[in-house]
Chimera marker file (.cmm) of the C-alpha trace (Angstrom):
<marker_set name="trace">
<marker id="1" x="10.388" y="-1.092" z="3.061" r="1" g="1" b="0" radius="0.5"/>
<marker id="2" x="6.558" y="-0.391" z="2.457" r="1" g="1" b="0" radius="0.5"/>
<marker id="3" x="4.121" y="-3.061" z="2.377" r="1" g="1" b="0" radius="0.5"/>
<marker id="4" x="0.592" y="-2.164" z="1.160" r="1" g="1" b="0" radius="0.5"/>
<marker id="5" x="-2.649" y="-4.133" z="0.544" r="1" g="1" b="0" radius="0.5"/>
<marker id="6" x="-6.713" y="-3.348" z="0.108" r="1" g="1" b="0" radius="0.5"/>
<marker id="7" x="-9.788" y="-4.712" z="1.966" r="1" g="1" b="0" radius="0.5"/>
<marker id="8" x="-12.994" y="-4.180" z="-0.064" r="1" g="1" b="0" radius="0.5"/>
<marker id="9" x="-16.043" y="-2.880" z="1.533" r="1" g="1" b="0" radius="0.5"/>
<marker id="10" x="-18.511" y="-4.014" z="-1.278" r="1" g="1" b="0" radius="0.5"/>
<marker id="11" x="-21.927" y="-3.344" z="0.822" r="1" g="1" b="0" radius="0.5"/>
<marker id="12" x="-20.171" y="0.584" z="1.565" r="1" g="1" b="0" radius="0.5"/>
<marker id="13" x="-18.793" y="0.604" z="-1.681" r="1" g="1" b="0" radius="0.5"/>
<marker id="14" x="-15.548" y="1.296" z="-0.055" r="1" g="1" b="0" radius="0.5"/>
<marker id="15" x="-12.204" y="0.116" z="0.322" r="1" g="1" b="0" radius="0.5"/>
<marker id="16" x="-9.187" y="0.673" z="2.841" r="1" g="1" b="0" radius="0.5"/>
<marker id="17" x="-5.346" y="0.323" z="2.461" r="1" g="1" b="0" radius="0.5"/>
<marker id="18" x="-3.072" y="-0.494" z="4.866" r="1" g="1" b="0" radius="0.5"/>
<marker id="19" x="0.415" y="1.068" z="4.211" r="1" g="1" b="0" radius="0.5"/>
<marker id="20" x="3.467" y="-0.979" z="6.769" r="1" g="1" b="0" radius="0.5"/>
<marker id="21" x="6.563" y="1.161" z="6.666" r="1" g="1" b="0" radius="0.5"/>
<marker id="22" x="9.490" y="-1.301" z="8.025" r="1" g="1" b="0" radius="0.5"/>
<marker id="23" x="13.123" y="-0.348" z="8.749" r="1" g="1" b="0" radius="0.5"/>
<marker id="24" x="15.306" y="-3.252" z="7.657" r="1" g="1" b="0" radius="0.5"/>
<marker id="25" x="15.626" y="-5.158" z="10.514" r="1" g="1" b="0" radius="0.5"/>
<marker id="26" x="11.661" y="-5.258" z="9.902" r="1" g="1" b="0" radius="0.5"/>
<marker id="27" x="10.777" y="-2.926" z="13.102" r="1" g="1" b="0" radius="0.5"/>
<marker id="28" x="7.701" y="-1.130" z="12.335" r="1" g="1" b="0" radius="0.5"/>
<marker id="29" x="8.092" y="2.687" z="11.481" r="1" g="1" b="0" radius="0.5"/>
<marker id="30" x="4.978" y="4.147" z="10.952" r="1" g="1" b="0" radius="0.5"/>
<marker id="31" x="1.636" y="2.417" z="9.470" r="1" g="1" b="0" radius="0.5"/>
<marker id="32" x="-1.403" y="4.218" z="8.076" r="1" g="1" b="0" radius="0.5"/>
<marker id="33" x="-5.259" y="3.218" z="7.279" r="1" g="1" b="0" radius="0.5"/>
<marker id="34" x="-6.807" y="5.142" z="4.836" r="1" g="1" b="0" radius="0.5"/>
<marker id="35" x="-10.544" y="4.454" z="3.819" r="1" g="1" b="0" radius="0.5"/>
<marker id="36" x="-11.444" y="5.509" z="-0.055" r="1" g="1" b="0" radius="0.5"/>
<marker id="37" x="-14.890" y="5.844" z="-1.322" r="1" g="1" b="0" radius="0.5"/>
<marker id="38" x="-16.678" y="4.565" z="-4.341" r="1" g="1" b="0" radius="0.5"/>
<marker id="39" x="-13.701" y="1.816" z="-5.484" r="1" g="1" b="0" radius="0.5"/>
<marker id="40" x="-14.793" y="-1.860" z="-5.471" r="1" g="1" b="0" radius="0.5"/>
<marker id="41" x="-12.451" y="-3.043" z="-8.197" r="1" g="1" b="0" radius="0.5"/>
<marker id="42" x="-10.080" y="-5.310" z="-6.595" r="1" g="1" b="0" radius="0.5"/>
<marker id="43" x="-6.711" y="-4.028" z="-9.399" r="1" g="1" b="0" radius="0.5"/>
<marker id="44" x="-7.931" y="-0.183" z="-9.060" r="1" g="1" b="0" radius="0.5"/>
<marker id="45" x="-8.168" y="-0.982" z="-5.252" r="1" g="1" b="0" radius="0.5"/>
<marker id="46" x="-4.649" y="-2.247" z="-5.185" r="1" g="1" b="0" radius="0.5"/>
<marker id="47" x="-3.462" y="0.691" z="-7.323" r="1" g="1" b="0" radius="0.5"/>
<marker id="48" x="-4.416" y="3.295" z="-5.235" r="1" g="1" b="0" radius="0.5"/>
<marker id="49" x="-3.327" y="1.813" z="-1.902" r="1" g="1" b="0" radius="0.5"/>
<marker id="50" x="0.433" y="1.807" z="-4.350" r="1" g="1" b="0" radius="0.5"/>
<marker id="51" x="-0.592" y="5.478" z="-4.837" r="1" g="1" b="0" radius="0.5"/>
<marker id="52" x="-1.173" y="6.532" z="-1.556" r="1" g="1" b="0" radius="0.5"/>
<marker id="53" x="1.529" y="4.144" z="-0.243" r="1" g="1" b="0" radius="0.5"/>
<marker id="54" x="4.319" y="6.165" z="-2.404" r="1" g="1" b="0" radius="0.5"/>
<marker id="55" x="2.241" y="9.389" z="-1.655" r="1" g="1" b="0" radius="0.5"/>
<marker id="56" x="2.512" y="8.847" z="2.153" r="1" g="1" b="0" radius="0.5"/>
<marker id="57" x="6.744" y="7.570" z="1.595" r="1" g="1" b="0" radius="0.5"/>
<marker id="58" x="6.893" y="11.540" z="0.455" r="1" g="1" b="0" radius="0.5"/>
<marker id="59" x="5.067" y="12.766" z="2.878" r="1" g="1" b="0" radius="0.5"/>
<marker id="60" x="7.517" y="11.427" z="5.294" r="1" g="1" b="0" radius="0.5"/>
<marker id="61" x="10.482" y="12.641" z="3.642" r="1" g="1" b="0" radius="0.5"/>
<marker id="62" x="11.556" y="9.001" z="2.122" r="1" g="1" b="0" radius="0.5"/>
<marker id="63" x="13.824" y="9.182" z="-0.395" r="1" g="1" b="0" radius="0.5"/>
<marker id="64" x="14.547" y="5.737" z="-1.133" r="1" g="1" b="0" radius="0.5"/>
<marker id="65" x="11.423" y="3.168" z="-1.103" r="1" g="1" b="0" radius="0.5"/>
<marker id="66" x="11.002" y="-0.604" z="-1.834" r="1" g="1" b="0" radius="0.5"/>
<marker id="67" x="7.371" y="-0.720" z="-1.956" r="1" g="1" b="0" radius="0.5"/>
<marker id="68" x="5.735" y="-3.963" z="-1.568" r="1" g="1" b="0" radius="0.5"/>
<marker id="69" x="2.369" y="-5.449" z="-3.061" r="1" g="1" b="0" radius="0.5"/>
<marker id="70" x="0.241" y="-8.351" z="-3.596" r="1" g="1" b="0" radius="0.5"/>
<marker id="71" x="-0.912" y="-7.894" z="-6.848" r="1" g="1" b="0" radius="0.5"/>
<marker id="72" x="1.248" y="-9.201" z="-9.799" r="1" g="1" b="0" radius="0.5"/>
<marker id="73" x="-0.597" y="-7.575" z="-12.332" r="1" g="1" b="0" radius="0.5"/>
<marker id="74" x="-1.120" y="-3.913" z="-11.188" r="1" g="1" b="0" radius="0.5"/>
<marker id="75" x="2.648" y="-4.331" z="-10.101" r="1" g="1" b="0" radius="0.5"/>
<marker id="76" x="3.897" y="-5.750" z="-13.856" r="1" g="1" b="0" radius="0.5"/>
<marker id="77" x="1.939" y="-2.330" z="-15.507" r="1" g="1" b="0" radius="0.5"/>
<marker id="78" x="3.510" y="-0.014" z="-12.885" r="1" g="1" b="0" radius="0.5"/>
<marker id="79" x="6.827" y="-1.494" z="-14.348" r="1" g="1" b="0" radius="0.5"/>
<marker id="80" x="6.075" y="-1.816" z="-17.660" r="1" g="1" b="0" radius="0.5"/>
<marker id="81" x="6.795" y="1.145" z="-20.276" r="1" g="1" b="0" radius="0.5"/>
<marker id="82" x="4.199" y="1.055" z="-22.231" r="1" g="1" b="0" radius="0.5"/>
<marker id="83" x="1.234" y="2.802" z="-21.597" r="1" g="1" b="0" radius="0.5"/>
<marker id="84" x="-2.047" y="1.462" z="-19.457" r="1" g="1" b="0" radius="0.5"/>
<marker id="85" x="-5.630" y="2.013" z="-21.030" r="1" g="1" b="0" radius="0.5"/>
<marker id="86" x="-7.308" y="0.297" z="-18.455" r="1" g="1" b="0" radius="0.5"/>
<marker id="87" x="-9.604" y="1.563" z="-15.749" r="1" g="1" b="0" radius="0.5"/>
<marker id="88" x="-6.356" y="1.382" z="-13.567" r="1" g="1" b="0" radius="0.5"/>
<marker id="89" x="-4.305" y="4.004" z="-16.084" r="1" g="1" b="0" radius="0.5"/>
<marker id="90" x="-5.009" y="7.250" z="-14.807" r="1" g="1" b="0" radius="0.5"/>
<marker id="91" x="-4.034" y="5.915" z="-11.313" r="1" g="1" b="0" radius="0.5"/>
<marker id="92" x="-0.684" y="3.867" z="-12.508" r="1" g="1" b="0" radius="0.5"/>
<marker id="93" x="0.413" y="7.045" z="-14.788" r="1" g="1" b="0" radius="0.5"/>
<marker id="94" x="0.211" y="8.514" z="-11.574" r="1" g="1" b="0" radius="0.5"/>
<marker id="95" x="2.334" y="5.765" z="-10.018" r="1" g="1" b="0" radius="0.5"/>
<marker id="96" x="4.915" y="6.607" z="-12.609" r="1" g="1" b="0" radius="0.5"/>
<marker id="97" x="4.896" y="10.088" z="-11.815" r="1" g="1" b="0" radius="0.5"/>
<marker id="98" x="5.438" y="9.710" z="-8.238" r="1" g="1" b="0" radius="0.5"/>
<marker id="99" x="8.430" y="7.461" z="-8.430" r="1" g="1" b="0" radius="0.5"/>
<marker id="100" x="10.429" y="9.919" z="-10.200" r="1" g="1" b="0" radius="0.5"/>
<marker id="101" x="10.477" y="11.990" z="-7.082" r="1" g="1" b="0" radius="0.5"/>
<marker id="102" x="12.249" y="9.660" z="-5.704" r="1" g="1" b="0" radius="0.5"/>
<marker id="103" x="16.386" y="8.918" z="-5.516" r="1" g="1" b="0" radius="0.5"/>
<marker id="104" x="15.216" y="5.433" z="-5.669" r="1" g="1" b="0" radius="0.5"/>
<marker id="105" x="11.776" y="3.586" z="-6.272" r="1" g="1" b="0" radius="0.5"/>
<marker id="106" x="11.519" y="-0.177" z="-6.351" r="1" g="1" b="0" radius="0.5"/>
<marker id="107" x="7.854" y="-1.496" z="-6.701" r="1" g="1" b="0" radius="0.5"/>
<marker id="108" x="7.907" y="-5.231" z="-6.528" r="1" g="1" b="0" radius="0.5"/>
<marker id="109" x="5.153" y="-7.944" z="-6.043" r="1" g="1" b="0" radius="0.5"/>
<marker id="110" x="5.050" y="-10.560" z="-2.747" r="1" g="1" b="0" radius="0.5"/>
<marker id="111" x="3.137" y="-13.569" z="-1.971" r="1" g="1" b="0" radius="0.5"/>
<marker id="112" x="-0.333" y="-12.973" z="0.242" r="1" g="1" b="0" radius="0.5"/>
<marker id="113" x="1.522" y="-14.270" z="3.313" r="1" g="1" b="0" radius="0.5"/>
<marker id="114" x="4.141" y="-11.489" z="3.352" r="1" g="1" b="0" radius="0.5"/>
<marker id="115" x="1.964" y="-8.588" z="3.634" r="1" g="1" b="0" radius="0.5"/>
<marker id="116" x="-0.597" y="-10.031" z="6.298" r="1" g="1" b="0" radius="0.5"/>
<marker id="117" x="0.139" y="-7.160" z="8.832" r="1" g="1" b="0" radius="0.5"/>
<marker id="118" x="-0.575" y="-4.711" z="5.981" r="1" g="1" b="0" radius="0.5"/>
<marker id="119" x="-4.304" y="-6.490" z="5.003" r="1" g="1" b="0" radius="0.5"/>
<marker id="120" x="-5.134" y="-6.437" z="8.563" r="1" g="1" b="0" radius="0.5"/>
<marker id="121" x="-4.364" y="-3.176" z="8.947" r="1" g="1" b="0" radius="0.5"/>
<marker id="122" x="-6.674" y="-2.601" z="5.592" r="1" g="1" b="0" radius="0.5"/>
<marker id="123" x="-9.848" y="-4.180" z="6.910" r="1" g="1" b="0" radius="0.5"/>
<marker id="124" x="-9.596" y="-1.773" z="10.199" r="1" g="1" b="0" radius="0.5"/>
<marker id="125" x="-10.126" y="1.220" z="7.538" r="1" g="1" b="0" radius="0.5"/>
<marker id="126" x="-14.063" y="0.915" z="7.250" r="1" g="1" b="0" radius="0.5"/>
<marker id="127" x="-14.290" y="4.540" z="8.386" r="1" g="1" b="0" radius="0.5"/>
<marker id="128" x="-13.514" y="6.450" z="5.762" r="1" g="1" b="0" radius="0.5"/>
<marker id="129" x="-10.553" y="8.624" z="6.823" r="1" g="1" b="0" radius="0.5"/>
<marker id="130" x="-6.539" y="8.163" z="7.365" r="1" g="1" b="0" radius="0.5"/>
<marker id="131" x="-5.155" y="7.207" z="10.381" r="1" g="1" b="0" radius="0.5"/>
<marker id="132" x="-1.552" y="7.429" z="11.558" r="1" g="1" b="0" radius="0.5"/>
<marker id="133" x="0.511" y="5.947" z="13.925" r="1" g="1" b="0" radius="0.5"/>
<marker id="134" x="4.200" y="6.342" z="15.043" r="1" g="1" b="0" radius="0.5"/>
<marker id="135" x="6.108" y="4.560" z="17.238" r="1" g="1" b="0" radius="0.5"/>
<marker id="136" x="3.095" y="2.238" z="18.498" r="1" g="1" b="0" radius="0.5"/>
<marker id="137" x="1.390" y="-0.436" z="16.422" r="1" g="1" b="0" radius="0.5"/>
<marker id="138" x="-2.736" y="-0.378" z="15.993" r="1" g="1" b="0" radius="0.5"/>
<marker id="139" x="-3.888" y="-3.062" z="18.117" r="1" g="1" b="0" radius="0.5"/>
<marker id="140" x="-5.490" y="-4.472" z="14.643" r="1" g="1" b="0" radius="0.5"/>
<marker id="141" x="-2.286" y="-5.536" z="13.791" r="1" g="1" b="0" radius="0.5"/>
<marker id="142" x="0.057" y="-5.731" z="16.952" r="1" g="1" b="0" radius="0.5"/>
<marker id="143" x="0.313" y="-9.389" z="17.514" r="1" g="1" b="0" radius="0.5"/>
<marker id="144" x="0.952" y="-10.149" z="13.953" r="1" g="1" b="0" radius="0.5"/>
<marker id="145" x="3.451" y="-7.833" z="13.174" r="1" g="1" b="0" radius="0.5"/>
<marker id="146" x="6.103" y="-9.927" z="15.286" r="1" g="1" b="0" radius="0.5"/>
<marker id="147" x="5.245" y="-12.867" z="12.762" r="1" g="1" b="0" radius="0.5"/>
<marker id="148" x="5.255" y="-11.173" z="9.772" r="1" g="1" b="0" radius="0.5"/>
<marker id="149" x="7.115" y="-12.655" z="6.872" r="1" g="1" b="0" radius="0.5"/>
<marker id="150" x="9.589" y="-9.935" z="5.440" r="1" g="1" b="0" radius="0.5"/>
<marker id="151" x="11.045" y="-10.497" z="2.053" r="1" g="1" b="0" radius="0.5"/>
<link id1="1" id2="2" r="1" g="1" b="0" radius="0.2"/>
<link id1="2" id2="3" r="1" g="1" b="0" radius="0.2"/>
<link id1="3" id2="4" r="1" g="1" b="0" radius="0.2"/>
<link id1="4" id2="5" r="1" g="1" b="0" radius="0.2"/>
<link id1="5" id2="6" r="1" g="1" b="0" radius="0.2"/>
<link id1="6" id2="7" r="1" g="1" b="0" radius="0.2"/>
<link id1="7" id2="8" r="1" g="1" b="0" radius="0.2"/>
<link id1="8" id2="9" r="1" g="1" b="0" radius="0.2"/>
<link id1="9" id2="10" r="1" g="1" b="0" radius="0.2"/>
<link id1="10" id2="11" r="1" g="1" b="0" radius="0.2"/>
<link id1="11" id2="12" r="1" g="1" b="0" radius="0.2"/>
<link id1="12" id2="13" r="1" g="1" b="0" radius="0.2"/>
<link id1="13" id2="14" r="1" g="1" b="0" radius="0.2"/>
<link id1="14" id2="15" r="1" g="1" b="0" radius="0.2"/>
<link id1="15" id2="16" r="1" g="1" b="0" radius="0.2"/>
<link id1="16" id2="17" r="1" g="1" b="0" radius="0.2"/>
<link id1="17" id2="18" r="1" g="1" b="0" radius="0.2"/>
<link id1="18" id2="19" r="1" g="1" b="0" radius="0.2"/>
<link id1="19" id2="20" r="1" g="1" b="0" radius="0.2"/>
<link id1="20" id2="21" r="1" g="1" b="0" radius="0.2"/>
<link id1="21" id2="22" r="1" g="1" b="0" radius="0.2"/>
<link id1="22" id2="23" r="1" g="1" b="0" radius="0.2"/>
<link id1="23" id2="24" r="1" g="1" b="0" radius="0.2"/>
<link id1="24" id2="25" r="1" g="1" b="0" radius="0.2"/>
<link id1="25" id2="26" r="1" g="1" b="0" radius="0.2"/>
<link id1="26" id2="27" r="1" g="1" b="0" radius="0.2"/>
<link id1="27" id2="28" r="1" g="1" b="0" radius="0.2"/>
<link id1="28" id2="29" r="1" g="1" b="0" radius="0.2"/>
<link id1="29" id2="30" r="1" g="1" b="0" radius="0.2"/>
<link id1="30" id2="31" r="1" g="1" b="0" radius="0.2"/>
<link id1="31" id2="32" r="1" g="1" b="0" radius="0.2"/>
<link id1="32" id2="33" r="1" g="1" b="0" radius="0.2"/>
<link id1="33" id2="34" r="1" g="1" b="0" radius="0.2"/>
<link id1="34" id2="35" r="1" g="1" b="0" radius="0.2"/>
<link id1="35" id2="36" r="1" g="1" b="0" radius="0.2"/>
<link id1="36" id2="37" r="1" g="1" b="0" radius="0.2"/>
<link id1="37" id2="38" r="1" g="1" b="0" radius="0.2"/>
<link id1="38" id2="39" r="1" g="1" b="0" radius="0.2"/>
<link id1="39" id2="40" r="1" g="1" b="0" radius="0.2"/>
<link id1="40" id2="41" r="1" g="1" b="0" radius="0.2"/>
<link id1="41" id2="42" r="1" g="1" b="0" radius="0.2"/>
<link id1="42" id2="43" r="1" g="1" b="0" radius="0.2"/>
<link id1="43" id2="44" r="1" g="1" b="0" radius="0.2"/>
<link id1="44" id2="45" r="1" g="1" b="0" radius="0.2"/>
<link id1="45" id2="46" r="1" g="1" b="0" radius="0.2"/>
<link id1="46" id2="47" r="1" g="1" b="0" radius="0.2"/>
<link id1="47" id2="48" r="1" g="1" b="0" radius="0.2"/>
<link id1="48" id2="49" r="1" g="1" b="0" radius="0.2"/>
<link id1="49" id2="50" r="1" g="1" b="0" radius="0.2"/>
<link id1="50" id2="51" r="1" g="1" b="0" radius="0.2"/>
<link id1="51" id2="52" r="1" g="1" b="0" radius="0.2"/>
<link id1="52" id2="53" r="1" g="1" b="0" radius="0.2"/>
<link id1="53" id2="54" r="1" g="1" b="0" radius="0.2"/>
<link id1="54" id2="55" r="1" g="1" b="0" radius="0.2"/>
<link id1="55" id2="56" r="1" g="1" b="0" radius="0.2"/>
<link id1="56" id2="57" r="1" g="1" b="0" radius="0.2"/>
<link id1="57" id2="58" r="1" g="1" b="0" radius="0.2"/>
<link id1="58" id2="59" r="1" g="1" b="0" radius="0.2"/>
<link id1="59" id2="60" r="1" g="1" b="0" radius="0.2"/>
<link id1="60" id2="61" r="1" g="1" b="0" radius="0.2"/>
<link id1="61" id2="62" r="1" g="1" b="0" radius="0.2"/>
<link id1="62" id2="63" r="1" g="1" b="0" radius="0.2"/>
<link id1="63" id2="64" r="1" g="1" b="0" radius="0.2"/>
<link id1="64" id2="65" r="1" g="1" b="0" radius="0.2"/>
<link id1="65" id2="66" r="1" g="1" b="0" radius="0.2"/>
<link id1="66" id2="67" r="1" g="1" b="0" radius="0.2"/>
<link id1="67" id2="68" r="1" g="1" b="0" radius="0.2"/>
<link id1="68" id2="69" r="1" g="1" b="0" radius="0.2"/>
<link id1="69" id2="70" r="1" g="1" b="0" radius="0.2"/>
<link id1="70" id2="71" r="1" g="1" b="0" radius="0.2"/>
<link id1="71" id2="72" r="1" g="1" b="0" radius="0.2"/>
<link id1="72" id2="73" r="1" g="1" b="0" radius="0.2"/>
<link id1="73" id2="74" r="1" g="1" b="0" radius="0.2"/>
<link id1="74" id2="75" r="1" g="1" b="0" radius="0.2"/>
<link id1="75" id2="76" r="1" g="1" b="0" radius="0.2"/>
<link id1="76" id2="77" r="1" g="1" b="0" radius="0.2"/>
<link id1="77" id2="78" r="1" g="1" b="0" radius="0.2"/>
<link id1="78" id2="79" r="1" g="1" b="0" radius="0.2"/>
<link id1="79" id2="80" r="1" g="1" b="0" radius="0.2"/>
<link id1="80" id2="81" r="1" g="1" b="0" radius="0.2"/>
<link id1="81" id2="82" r="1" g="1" b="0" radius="0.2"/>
<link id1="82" id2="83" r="1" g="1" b="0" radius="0.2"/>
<link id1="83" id2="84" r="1" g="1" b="0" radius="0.2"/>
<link id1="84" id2="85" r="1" g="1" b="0" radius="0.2"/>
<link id1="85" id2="86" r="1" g="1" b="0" radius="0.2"/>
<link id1="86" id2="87" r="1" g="1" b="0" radius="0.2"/>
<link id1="87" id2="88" r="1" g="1" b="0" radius="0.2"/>
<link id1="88" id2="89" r="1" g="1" b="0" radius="0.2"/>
<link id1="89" id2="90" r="1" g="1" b="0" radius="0.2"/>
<link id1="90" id2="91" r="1" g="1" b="0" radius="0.2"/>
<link id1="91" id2="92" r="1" g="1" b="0" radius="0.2"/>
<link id1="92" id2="93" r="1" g="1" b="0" radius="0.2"/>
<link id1="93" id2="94" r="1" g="1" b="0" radius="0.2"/>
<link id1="94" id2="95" r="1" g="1" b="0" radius="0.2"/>
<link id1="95" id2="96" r="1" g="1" b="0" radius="0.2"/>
<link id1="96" id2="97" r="1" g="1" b="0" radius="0.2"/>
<link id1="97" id2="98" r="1" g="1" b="0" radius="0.2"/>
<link id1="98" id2="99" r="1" g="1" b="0" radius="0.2"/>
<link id1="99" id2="100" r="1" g="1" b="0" radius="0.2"/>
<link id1="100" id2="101" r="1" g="1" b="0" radius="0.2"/>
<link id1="101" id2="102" r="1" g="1" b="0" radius="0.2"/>
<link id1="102" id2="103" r="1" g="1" b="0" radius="0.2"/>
<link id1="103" id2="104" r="1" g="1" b="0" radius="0.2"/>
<link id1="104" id2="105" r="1" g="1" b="0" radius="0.2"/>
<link id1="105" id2="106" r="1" g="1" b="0" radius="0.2"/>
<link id1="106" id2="107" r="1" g="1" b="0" radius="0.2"/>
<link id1="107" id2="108" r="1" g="1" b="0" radius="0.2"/>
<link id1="108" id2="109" r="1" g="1" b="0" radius="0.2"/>
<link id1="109" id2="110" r="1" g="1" b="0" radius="0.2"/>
<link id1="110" id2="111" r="1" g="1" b="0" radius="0.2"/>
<link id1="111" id2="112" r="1" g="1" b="0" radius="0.2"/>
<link id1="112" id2="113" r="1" g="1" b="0" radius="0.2"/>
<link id1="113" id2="114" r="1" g="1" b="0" radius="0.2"/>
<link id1="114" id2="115" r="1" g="1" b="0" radius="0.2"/>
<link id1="115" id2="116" r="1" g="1" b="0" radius="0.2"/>
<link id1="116" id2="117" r="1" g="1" b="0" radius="0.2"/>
<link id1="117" id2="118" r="1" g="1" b="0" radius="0.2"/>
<link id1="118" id2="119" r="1" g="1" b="0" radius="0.2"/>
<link id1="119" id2="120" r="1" g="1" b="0" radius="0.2"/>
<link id1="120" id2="121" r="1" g="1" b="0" radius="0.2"/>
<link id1="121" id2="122" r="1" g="1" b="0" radius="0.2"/>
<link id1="122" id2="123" r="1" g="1" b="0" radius="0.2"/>
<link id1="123" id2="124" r="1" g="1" b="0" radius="0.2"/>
<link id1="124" id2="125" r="1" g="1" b="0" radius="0.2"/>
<link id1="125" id2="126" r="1" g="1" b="0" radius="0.2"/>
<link id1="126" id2="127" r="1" g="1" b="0" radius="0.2"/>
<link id1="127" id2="128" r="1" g="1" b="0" radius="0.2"/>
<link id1="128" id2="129" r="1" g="1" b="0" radius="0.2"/>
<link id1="129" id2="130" r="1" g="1" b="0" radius="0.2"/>
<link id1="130" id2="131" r="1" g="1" b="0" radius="0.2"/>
<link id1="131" id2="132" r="1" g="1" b="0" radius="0.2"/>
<link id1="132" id2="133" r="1" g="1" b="0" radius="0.2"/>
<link id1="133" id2="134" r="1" g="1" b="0" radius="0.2"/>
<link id1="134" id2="135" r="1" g="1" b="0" radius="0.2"/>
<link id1="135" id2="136" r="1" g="1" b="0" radius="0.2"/>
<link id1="136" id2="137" r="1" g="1" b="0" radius="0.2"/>
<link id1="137" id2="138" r="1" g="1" b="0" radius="0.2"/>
<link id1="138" id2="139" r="1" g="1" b="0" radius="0.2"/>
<link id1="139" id2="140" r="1" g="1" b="0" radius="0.2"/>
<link id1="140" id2="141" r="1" g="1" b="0" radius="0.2"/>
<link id1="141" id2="142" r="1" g="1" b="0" radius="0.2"/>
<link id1="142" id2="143" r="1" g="1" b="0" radius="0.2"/>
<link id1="143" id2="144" r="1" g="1" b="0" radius="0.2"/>
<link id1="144" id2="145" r="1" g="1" b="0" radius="0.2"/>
<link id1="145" id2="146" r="1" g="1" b="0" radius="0.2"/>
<link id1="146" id2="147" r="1" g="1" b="0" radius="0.2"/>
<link id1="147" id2="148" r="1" g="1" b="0" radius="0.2"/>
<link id1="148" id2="149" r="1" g="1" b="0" radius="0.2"/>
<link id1="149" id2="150" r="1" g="1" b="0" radius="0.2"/>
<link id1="150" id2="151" r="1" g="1" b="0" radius="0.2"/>
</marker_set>
């Protein structure tokens, strides 16, 4: 499973997503920070971090993905058919586009309590640049990961 979520960065006109990539027993696999200039809408925010979430599953050679986010309504027009004119469109078409290179892509939507270790993890990325780590948590988010909620 991979949880995402944004922190905005108004006065840097920035934003960083935390991506949380859990085995099913809810261990923690890998987790990135990435830091994105010039986005301070909260839905295109959330859309990319979905991007780069699903970007990053194919990077690590995931082929099957439940994909985890906070926001209902960037999540309901990633699932819906029809096509998005918003600001967000460009960046959900692109959702689209990435799921089919998966075997499997579920994108579902979770209360703000269940994805806690992946905001934290999103208001350490005021640099802008991606960060990686295996097999160790970021100390940003070490001793909430144990009490994270999974779904």
């Amino acid at each position: 499973m991979i949880i995402v979520d944004v922190a905005l960065f108004t006065n840097a006109r920035s934003m960083g997503a935390g991506v949380v990539m859990r085995e099913h027993s809810g261990s923690c696999i890998v987790c990135c920070g990435i830091g994105v200039p010039e986005v301070i809408l909260p839905e295109l925010a959330e859309a990319i971090a979905i991007q780069r979430g699903l970007q990053f599953a194919l990077s690590e050679g995931l082929q099957e993905v439940l994909l985890a986010s906070g926001c209902l309504t960037v999540v309901q027009r990633i699932n819906s058919p029809s096509l998005d004119r918003s600001i967000c469109g460009p960046v959900i078409q692109d959702i689209k586009q990435l799921r089919a290179l998966f075997i499997s892509c579920s994108i579902f939507h979770v209360r703000r309590e269940q994805n806690v270790v992946a905001h934290l993890l999103a208001r350490s990325c005021n640099q802008l640049e991606c960060r990686v780590w295996r097999g160790v948590s970021p100390e940003c988010i070490r001793e909430t990961i144990c009490m994270d909620i999974i779904p």
